[in-house]
One Martini backbone bead per residue (centre of mass of N, CA, C, O) as a GRO file, in nm:
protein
  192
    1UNK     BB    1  -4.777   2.252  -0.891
    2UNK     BB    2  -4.873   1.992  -0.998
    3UNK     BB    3  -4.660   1.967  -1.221
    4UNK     BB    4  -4.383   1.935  -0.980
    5UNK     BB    5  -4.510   1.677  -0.862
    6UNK     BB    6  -4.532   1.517  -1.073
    7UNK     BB    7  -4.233   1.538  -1.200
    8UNK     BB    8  -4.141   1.452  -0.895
    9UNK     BB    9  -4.280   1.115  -0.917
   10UNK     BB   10  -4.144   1.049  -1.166
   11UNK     BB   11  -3.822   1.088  -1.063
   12UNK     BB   12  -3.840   0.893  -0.833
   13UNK     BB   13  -3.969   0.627  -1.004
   14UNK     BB   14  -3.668   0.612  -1.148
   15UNK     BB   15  -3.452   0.638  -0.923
   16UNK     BB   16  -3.547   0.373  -0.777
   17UNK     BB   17  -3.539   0.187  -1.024
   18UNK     BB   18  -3.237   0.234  -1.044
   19UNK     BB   19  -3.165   0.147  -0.766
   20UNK     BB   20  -3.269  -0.126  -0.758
   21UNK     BB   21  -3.054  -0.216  -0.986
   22UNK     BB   22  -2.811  -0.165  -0.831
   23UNK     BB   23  -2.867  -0.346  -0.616
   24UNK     BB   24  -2.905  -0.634  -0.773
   25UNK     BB   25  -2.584  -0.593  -0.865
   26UNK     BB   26  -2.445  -0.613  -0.549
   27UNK     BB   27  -2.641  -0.893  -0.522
   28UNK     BB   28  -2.441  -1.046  -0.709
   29UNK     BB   29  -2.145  -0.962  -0.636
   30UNK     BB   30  -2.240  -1.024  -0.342
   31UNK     BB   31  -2.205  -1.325  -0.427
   32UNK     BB   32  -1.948  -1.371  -0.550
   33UNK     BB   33  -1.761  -1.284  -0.327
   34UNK     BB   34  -1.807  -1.562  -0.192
   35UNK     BB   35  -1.680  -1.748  -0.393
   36UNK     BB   36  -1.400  -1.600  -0.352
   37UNK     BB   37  -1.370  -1.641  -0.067
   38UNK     BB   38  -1.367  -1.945  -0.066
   39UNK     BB   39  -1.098  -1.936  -0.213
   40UNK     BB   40  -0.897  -1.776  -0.052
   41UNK     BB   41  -0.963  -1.989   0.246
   42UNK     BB   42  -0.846  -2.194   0.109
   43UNK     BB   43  -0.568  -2.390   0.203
   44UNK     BB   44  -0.436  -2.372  -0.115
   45UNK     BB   45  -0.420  -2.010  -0.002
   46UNK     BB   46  -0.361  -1.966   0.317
   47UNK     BB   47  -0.088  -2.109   0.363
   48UNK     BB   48   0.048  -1.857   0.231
   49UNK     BB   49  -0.144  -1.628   0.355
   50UNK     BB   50  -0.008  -1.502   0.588
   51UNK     BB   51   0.097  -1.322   0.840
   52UNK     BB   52   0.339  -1.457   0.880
   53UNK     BB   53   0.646  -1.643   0.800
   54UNK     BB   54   0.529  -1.928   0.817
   55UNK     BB   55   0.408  -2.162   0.644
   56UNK     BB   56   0.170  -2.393   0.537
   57UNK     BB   57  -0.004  -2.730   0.531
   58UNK     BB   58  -0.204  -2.886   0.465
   59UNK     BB   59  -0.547  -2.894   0.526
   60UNK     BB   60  -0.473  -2.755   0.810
   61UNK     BB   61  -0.246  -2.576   0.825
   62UNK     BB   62   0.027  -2.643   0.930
   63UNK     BB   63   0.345  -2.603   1.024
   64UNK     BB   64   0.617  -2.556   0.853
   65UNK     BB   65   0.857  -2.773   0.833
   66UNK     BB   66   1.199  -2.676   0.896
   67UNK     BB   67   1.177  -2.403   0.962
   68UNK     BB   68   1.041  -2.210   0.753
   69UNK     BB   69   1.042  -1.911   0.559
   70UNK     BB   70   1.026  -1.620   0.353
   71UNK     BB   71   1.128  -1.377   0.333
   72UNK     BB   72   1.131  -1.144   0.121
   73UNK     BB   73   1.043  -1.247  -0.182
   74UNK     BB   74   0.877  -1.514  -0.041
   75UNK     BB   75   1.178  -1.745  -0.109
   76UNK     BB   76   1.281  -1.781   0.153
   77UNK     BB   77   1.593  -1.832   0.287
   78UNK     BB   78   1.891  -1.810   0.336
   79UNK     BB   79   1.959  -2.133   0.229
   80UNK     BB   80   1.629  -2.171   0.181
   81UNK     BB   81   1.459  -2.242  -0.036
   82UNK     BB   82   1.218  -2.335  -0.192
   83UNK     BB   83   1.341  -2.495  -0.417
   84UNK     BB   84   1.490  -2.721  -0.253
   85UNK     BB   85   1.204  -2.866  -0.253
   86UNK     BB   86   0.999  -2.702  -0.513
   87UNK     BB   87   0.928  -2.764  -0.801
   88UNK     BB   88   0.777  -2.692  -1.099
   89UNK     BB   89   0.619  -3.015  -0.995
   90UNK     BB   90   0.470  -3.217  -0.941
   91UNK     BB   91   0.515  -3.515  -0.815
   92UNK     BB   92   0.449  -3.870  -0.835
   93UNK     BB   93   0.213  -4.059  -0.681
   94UNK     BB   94   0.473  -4.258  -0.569
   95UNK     BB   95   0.613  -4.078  -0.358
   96UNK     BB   96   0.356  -3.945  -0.179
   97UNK     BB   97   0.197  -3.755   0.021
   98UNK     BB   98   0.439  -3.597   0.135
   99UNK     BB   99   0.541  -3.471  -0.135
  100UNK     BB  100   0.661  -3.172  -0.253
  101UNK     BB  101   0.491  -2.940  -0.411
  102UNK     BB  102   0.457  -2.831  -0.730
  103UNK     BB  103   0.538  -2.536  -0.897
  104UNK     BB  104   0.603  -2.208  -1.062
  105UNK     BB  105   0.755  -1.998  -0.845
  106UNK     BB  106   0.755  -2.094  -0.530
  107UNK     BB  107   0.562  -1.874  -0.313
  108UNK     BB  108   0.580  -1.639  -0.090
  109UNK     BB  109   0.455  -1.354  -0.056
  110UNK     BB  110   0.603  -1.119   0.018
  111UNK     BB  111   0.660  -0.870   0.286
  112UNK     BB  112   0.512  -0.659   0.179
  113UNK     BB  113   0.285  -0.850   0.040
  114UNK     BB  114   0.125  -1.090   0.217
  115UNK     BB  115  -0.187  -1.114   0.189
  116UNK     BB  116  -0.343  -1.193   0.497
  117UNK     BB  117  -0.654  -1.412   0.562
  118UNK     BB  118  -0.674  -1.528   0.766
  119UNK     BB  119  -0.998  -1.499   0.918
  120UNK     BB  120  -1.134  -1.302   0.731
  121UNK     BB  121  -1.363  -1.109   0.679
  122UNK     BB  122  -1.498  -1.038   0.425
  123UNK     BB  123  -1.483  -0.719   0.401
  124UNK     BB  124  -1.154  -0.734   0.466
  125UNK     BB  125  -1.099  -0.924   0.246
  126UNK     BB  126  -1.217  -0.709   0.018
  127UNK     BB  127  -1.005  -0.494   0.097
  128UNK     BB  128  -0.755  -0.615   0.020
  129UNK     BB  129  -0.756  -0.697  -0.231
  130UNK     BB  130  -0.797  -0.374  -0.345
  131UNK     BB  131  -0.562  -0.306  -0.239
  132UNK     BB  132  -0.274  -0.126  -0.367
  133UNK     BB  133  -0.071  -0.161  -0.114
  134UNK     BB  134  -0.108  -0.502  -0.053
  135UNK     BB  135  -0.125  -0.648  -0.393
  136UNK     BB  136   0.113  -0.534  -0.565
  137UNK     BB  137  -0.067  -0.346  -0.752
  138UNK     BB  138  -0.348  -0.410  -0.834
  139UNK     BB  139  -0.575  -0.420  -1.031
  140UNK     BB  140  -0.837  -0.596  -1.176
  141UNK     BB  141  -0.666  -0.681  -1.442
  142UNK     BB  142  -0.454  -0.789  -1.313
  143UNK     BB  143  -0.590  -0.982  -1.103
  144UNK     BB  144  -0.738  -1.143  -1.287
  145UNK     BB  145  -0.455  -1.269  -1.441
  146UNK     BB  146  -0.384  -1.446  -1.188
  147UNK     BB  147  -0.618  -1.586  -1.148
  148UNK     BB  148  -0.618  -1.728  -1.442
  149UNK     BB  149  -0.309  -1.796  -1.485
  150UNK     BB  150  -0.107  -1.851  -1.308
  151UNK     BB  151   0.044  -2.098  -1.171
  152UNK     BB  152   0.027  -2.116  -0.868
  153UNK     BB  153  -0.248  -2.069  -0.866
  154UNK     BB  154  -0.362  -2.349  -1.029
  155UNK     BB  155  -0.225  -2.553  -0.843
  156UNK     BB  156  -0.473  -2.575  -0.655
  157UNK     BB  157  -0.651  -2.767  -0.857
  158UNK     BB  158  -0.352  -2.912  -0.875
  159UNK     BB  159  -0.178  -3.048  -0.570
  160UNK     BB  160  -0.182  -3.355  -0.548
  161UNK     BB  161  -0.135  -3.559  -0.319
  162UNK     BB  162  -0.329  -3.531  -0.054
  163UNK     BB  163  -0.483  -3.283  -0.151
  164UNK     BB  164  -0.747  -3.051  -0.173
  165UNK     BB  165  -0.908  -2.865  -0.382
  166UNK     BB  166  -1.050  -2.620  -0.483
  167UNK     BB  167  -1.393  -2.569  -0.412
  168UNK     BB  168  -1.380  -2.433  -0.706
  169UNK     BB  169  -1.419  -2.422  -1.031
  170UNK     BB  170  -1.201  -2.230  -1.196
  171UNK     BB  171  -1.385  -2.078  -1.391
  172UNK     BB  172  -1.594  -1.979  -1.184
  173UNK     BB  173  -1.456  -1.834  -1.025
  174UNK     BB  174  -1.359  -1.622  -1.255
  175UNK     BB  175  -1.653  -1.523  -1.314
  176UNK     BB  176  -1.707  -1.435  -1.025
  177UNK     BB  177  -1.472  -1.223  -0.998
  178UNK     BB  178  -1.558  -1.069  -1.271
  179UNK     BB  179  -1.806  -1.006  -1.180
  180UNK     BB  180  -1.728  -0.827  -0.894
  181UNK     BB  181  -1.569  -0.647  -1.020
  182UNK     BB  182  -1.726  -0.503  -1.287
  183UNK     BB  183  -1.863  -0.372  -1.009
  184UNK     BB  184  -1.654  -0.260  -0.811
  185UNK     BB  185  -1.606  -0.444  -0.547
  186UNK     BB  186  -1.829  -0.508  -0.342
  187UNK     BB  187  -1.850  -0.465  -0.015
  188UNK     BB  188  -1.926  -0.620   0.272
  189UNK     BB  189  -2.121  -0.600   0.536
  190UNK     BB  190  -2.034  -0.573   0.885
  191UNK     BB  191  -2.195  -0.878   1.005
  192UNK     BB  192  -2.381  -1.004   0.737
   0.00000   0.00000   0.00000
């Protein structure tokens, strides 16, 4: 009997220590996904992330003047895409605060996969980004490779004059991304 007992006593104290290891791990991921949160509720991620079709501007996240809206593929209504005001790259500083900023393929997420952020808390906001019935199918690797290469996304970093750029250095924001993912996208409970 006290041999049954010793051995669980063993059995114990090794799964608390790999629990508190896990433990660990999902709350250094979920710090990571504060930095990621961070990233995504900023002005350059969320004015285009939008819940319904007409997308936001400037760093208030004002509703985009002329009546402009998503259309389904994303990329303006028929007779006014984005390309109509929208370039390749930003214009040069020298044309003024308010000229339409540009990055490649100027859209937003389709109609279909809207991934819209606005306002939501940490646990929804963690659960949408890993939905793939609502992020375009994208598993961590698809994400991953999103976020760190994308022309558009990258654009948030380097918005062009009067924008303030995403306020985490996209470096750390991917790394912490990546710490994130790895760990299985471990999601804030609701409420802490």
């Amino acid at each position: 009997m006290k041999r049954h007992l010793l051995l669980g006593t063993v059995i114990l104290l090794g799964l608390g220590g790999y629990a508190s290891d896990l433990f660990a791990d999902d709350q250094e991921a979920l710090k990571a996904f504060g930095t990621v949160q961070k990233v995504f509720q900023s002005p350059r991620c969320q004015n285009c992330h939008i819940p319904g079709d007409s997308p936001l501007q400037f760093d208030a996240g004002t509703p985009h003047a002329m009546n402009v809206v998503r259309g389904m593929d994303g990329k303006g209504a028929a007779g006014l895409p984005c390309a109509t005001c929208h370039a390749e790259s930003n214009p040069p500083a020298s044309y003024g605060p308010h000229a339409p900023p540009g990055a490649p393929h100027w859209s937003l997420p389709p109609a279909a996969h809207k991934m819209a952020w606005i306002g939501l808390p940490p646990d929804k906001l963690c659960a949408m980004i890993k939905d793939r019935s609502s992020n375009g199918d994208r598993d961590f690797a698809a994400l991953i490779k999103h976020v760190s290469d994308d022309k558009l996304v990258l654009w948030g970093w380097n918005p062009g004059a009067g924008r303030t750029p995403v306020p985490v250095p996209h470096d750390i924001f991917v790394s912490q991304f990546k710490l994130w993912a790895d760990a299985g996208g471990p999601c804030p409970v609701a409420g802490s």
